[in-house]
TIMI-28483 format. One line per 8 residues: number of its first residue (from 0); their letters; for each residue x, y, z of C-alpha. Coordinates in Angstrom, 2 decimals, decimal comma, padded with zeros to 5 digits. Layout:
REM TIMI-28483
NUM	a	X/Y/Z  ...;
***
This chain:
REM TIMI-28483
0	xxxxxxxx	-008,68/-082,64/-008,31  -005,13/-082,00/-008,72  -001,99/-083,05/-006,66  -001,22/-079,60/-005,59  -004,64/-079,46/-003,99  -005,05/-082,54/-002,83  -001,98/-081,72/-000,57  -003,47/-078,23/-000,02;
8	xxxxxxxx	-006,05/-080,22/002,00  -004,17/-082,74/003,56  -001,92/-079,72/004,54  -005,01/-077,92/006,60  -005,96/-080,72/008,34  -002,75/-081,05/010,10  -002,76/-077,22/010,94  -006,53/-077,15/011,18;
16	xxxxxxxx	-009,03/-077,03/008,46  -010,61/-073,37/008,57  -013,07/-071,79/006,21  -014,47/-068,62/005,41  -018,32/-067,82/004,49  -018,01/-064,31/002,65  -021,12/-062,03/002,33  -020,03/-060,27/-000,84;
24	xxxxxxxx	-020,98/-057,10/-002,72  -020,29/-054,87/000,13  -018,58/-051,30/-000,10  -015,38/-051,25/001,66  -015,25/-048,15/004,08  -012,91/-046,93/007,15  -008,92/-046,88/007,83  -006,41/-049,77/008,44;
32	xxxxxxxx	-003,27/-050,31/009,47  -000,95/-052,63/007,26  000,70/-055,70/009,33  004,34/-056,24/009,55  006,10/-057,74/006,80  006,15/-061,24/006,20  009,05/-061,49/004,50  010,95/-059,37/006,56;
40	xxxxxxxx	010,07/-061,36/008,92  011,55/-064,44/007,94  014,90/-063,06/006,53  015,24/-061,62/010,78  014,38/-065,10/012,08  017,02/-066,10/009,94  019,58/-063,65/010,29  019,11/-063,94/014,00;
48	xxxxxxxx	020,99/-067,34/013,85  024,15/-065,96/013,59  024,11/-063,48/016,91  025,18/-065,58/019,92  023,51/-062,61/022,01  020,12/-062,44/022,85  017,72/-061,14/019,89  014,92/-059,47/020,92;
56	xxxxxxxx	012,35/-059,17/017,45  009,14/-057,17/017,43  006,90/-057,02/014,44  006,79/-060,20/014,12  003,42/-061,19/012,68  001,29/-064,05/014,06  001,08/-066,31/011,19  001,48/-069,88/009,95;
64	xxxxxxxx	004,86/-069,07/008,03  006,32/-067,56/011,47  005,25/-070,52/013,71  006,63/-073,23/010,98  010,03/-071,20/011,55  010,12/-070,86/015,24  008,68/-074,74/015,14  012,15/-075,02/013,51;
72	xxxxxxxx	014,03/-073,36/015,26  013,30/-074,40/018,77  013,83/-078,46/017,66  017,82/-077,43/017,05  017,66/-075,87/020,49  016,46/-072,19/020,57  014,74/-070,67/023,12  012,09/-068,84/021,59;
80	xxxxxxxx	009,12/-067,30/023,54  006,72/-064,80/022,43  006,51/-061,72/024,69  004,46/-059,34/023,58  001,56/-059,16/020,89  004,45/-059,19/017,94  007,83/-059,25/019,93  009,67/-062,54/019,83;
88	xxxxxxxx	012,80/-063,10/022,39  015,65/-065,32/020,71  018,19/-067,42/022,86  020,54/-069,44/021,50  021,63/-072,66/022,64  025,65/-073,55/023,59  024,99/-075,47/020,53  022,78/-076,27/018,03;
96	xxxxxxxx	021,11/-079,95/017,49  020,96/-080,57/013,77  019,79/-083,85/013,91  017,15/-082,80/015,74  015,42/-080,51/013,37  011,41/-080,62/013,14  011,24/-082,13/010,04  007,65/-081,27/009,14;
104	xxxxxxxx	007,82/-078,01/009,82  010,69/-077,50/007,60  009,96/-078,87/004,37  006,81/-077,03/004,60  008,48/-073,56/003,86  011,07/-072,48/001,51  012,55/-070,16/004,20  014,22/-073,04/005,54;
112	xxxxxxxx	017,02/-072,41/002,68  017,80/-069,46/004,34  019,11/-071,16/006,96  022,24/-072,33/004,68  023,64/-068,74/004,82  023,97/-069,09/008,84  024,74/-072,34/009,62  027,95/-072,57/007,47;
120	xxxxxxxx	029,44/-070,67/010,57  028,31/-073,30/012,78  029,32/-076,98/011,19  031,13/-077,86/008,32  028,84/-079,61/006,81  025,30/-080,51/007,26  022,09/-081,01/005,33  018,36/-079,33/005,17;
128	xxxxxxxx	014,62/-080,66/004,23  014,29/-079,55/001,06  011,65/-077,38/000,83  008,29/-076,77/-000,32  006,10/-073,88/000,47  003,47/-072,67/-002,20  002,99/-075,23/-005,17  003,74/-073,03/-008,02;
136	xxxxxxxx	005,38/-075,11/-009,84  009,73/-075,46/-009,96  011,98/-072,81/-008,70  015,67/-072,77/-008,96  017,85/-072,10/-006,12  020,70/-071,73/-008,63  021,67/-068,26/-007,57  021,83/-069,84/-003,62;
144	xxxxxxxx	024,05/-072,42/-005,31  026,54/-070,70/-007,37  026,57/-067,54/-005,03  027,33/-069,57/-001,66  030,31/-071,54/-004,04  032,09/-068,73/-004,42  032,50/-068,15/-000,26  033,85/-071,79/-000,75;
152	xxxxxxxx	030,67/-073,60/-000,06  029,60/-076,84/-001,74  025,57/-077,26/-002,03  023,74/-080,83/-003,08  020,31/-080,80/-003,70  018,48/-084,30/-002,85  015,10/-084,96/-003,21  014,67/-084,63/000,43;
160	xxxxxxxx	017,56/-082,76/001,70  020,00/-079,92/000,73  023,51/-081,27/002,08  026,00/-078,27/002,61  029,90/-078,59/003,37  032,72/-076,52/003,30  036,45/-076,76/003,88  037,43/-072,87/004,70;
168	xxxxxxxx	035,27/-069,90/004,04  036,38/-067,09/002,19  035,65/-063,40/000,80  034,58/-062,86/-002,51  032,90/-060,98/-005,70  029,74/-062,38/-006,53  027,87/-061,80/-009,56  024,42/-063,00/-008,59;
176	xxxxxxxx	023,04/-065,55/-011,06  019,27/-064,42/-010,55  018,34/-060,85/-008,55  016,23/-063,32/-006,13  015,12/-062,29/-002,59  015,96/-065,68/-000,68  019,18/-065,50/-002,59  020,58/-062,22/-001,93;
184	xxxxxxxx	019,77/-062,93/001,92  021,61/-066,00/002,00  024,81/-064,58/000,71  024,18/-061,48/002,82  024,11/-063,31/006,33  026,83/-065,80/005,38  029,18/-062,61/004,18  028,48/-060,95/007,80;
192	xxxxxxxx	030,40/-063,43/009,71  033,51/-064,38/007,12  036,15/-061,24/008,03  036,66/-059,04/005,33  035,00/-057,59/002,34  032,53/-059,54/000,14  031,14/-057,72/-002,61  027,63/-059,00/-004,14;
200	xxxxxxxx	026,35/-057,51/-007,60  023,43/-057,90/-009,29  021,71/-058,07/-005,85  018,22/-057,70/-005,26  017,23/-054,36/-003,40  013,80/-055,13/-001,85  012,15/-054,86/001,17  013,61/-057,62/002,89;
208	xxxxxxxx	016,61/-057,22/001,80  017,16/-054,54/003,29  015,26/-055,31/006,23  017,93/-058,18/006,51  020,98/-055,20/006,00  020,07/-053,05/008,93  019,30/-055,79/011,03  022,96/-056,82/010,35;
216	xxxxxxxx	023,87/-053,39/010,58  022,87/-052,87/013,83  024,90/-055,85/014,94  027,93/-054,36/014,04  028,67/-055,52/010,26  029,07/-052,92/008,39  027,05/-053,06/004,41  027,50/-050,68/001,69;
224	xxxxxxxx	025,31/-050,17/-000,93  021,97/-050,91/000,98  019,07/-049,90/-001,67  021,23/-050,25/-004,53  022,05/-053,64/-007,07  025,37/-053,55/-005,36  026,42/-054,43/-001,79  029,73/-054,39/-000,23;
232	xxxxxxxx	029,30/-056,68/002,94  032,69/-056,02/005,58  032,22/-059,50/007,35  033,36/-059,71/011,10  034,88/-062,50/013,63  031,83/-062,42/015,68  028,25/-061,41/016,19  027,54/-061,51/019,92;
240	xxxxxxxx	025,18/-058,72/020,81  022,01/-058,04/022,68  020,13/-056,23/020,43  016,28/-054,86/019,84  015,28/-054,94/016,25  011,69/-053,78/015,29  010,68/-055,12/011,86  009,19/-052,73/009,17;
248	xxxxxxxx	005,43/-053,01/007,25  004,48/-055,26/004,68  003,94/-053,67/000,93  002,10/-056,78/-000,22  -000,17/-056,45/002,29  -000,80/-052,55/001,51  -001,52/-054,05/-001,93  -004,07/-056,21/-000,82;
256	xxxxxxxx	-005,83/-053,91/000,92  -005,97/-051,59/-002,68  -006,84/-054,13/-004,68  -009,51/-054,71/-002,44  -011,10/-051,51/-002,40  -010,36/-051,60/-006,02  -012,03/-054,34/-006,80  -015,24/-053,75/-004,77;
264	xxxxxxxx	-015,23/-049,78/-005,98  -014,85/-048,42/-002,28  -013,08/-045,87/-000,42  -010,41/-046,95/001,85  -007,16/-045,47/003,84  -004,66/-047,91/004,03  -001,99/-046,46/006,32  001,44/-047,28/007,21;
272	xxxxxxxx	001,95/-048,42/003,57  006,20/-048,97/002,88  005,89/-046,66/000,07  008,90/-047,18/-001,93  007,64/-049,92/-002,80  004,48/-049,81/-003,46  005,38/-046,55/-006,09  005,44/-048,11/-009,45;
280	xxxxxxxx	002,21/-050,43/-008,76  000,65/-047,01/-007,78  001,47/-045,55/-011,41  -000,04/-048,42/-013,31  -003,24/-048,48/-011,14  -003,46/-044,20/-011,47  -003,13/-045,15/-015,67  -005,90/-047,85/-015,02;
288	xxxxxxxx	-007,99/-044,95/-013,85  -007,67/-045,43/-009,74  -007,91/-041,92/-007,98  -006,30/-042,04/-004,23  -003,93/-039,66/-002,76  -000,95/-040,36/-000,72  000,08/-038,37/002,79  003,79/-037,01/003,61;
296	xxxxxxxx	005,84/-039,88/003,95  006,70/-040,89/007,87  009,67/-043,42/009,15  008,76/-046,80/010,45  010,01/-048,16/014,02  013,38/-049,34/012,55  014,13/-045,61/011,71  014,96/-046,59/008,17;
304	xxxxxxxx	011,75/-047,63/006,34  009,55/-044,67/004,35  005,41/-045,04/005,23  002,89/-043,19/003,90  -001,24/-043,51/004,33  -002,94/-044,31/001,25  -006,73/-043,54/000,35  -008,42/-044,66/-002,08;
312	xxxxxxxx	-011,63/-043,46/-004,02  -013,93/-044,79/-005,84  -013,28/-044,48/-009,83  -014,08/-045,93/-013,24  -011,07/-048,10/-014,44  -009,88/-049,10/-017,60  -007,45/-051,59/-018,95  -004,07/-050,55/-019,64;
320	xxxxxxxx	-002,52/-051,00/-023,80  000,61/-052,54/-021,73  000,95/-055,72/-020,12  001,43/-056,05/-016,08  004,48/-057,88/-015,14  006,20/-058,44/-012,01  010,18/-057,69/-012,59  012,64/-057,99/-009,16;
328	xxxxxxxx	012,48/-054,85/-007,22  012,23/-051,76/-008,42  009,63/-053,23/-011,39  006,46/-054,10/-009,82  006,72/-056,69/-007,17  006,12/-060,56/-008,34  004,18/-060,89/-004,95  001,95/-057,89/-005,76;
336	xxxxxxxx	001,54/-058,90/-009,22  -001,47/-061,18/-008,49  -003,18/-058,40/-006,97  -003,87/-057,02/-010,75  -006,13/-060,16/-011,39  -009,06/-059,12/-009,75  -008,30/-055,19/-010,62  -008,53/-056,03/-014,00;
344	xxxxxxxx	-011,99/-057,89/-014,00  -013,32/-054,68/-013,23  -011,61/-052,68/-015,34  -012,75/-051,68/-019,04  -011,34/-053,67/-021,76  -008,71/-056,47/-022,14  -005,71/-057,01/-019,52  -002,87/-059,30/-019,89;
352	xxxxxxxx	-000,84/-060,20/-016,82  002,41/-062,32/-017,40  003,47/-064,11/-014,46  006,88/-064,94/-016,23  008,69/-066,26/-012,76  006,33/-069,47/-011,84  004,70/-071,96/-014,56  001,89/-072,80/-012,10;
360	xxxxxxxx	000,89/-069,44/-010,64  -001,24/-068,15/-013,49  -003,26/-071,30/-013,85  -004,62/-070,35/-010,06  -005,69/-066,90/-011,08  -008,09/-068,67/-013,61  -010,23/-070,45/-010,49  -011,80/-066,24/-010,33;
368	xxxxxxxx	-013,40/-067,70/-013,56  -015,57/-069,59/-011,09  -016,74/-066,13/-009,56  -017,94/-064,77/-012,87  -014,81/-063,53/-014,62  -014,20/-063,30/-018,23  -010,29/-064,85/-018,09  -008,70/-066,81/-020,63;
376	xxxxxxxx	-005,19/-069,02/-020,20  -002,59/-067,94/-023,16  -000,38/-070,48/-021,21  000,99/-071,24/-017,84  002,25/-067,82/-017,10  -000,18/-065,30/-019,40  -003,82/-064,59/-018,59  -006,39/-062,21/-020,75;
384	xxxxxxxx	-008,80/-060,93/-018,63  -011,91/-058,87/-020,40  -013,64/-056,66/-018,04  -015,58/-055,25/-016,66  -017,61/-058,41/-015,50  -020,27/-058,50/-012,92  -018,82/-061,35/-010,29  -021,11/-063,76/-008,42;
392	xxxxxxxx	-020,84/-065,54/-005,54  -019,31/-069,43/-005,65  -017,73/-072,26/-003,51  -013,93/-072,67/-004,04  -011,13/-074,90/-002,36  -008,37/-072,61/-001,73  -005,47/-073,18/-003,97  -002,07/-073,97/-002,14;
400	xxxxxxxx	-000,34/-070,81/-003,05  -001,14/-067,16/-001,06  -001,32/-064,28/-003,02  -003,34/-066,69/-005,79  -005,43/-067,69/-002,39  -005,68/-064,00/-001,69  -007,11/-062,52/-004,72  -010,02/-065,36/-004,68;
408	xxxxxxxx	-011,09/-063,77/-001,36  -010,72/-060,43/-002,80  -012,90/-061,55/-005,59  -014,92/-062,86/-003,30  -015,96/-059,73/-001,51  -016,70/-058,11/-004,88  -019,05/-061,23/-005,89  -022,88/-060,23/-004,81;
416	xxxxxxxx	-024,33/-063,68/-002,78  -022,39/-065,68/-000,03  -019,08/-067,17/-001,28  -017,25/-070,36/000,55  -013,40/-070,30/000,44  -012,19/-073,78/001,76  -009,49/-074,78/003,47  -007,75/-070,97/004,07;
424	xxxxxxxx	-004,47/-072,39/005,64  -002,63/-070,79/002,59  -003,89/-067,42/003,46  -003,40/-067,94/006,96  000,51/-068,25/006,19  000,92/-064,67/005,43  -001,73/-062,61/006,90  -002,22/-061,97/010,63;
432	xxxxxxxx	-006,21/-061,24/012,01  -007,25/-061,22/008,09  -010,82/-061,53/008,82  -010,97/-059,64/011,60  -009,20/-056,55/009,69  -011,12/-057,05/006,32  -014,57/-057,01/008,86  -013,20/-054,04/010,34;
440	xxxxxxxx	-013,82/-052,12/007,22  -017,27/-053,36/006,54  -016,70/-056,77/004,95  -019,05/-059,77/006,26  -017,00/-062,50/006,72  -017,44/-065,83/009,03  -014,83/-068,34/010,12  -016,02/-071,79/010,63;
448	xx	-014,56/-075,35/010,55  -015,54/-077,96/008,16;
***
């Protein structure tokens, strides 16, 4: 049993250890709605550090990777209570405890970086938990690093902590080492509060990024560029504003939901689907053979995000000449790249899927093997996967990494027999009511505790 897993486990316990008994071979049927973003999530829980007003959040999904953050959050002093289904209400303390931060609950997610980007407005210097979140092997935080240096900011990564300091803040032009997510927020909510105009190229221009920019944007900082692989960020004195902020849809979770019905050959309407991003993953799948058709596109509560309702039919698939590769944002999303694996085991012929951004990732897709598919490891980052294959059912221990955790369910539901998935706390960090939504559209699955 491997390290990663081993800590997987030891990981549930502490949260509680949940399972889920999955009665596969079922045809998917019915309409859902897609949750609000994860991501976006985060990057508002964040960004709502720097407003000394009261933040008022809805769409805030009721998952692991939320209450790790708000678990944070309150230790240093915020007053964080949840008043509504998914509406959070944010009040800062005078001033914020540090030294009190919930360890635990930060080193468990890699969100707590984002904090950096804030807090520089706050102390002069101060460290972090380094952190973990999914085991998927390294991942550099260079472009954090090198981007926050330029606004004057040293960074030291420990094994345990990140230790930030600073003497005096300043404007800049930032070439972004990598177009990362994490990254481009960062440097986006510590330009909003240094006065004057920082300009960030190279920047990533995904969803929560830009759920992030009109956050700030409706605090009063000003941000050109939004969409686009250059921002122009015109950073004020102060953010201290009451403000009502409803967070947009989650693409990766409109994925899941197609490579669901996908997978198990069923017809599905996945609605409120943020379809700008989802565009390019649509082409591949309509080349793979997938027939669906896509409604008028509609505008999401924060009056700024496209939706459309998806439906999907049944079809024959095939394997595409080309490999499937996640790119940043507009290529096909890394997060939605995993979502291919179990496409592709029923699709006709041979896939390759290069997961070129973690060593460790691809080496979970192969655990499908155990539910009948035909993969084989090229090396930690390429998988071949013949199809299609007939899956069966199996007992797996969830690996410690979600979308790799996701797409074993998904298999799951394809696989004829009763499947176990053990120890689902990895899911459970980025998908609200999962079961309950999955059973909604015909799917047989039970929650139990081992």
């Amino acid at each position: 049993m491997s390290k990663e897993v081993i800590q997987n486990q030891l990981g549930a316990k502490l949260h509680g250890s949940l399972d889920f008994k999955i009665h596969g071979g079922i045809k998917l049927h019915g309409k859902v709605d897609t949750n609000y973003s994860k991501n976006g999530a985060m990057g508002l829980l964040c960004a709502a550090i720097l407003n000394k007003g009261k933040t008022t959040l809805n769409g805030i999904p009721r998952i692991e990777e939320v209450n790790r953050i708000v678990e944070v959050l309150t230790s240093i002093g915020f007053d964080i209570n949840w008043i509504g289904p998914n509406s959070l209400l944010i009040l800062p303390p005078k001033n914020i405890k540090l030294d009190e931060i919930n360890r635990a609950s930060a080193s468990s997610t890699r969100t707590i970086i984002m904090f950096m980007g804030p807090l520089i407005h706050y102390f002069d210097s101060f460290k972090l938990p380094n952190s973990q979140g999914c085991k998927m092997g390294k991942r550099t935080i260079s472009a954090h690093i090198f981007g926050l240096e330029k606004m004057g900011v040293k960074i030291k990564v420990e094994e345990k902590n990140y230790i930030v300091s600073h003497n005096k803040l300043k404007t800049s032009e930032i070439i972004m080492y990598e177009s990362g997510d994490t990254a481009a927020e960062n440097l986006i909510m510590a330009a909003s509060l240094i006065p004057g105009i920082t300009t960030i190229k190279f920047v990533s221009s995904n969803y929560m990024v830009q759920e992030v920019c009109f956050f700030l944007e409706k605090l009063g900082v000003k941000i050109e560029g939004i969409g686009t692989s250059t921002l122009i960020v015109h950073g004020v004195k102060e953010i201290n504003t009451d403000i009502e902020y409803t967070n947009s849809e989650d693409p990766i979770e409109s994925m899941m939901y197609i490579s669901a019905a996908a997978t198990t050959n069923s017809e599905i309407t996945v609605k409120r689907c943020p379809i700008d991003f989802l565009e390019l993953e649509l082409l591949k799948l309509e080349k793979m053979g997938l027939k669906f058709s896509i409604t008028k596109p509609y505008l999401a509560e924060n009056n700024r995000t496209k939706l459309a309702d998806i439906s999907i039919k049944t079809s024959k698939l095939v394997a595409l000449d080309d490999k499937i590769y996640g790119r940043p944002f507009p290529g096909i999303n890394i997060d939605n790249l995993p979502f291919f694996v179990p496409i592709a085991t029923q699709a006709k012929g041979k896939t390759l899927i290069h997961d070129w951004t973690w060593e460790n990732r691809a080496i979970y897709f192969m655990e499908l093997n155990r539910l009948g598919a035909d993969m084989v490891l090229a090396d930690p980052h390429r998988v071949f996967i013949d199809g299609p294959t007939k899956l069966k059912a199996a007992q797996v221990v969830c690996p410690p990494a979600l979308r790799p955790a996701m797409i074993i369910l998904i298999a799951m539901l394809a696989a004829e027999g009763v499947s176990v998935l053990r120890n689902v706390y990895s899911i459970n960090r980025g998908y609200e009511s999962i079961v309950d939504k999955l059973n909604s559209l015909g799917a047989r699955i039970e929650v139990f505790q081992s």
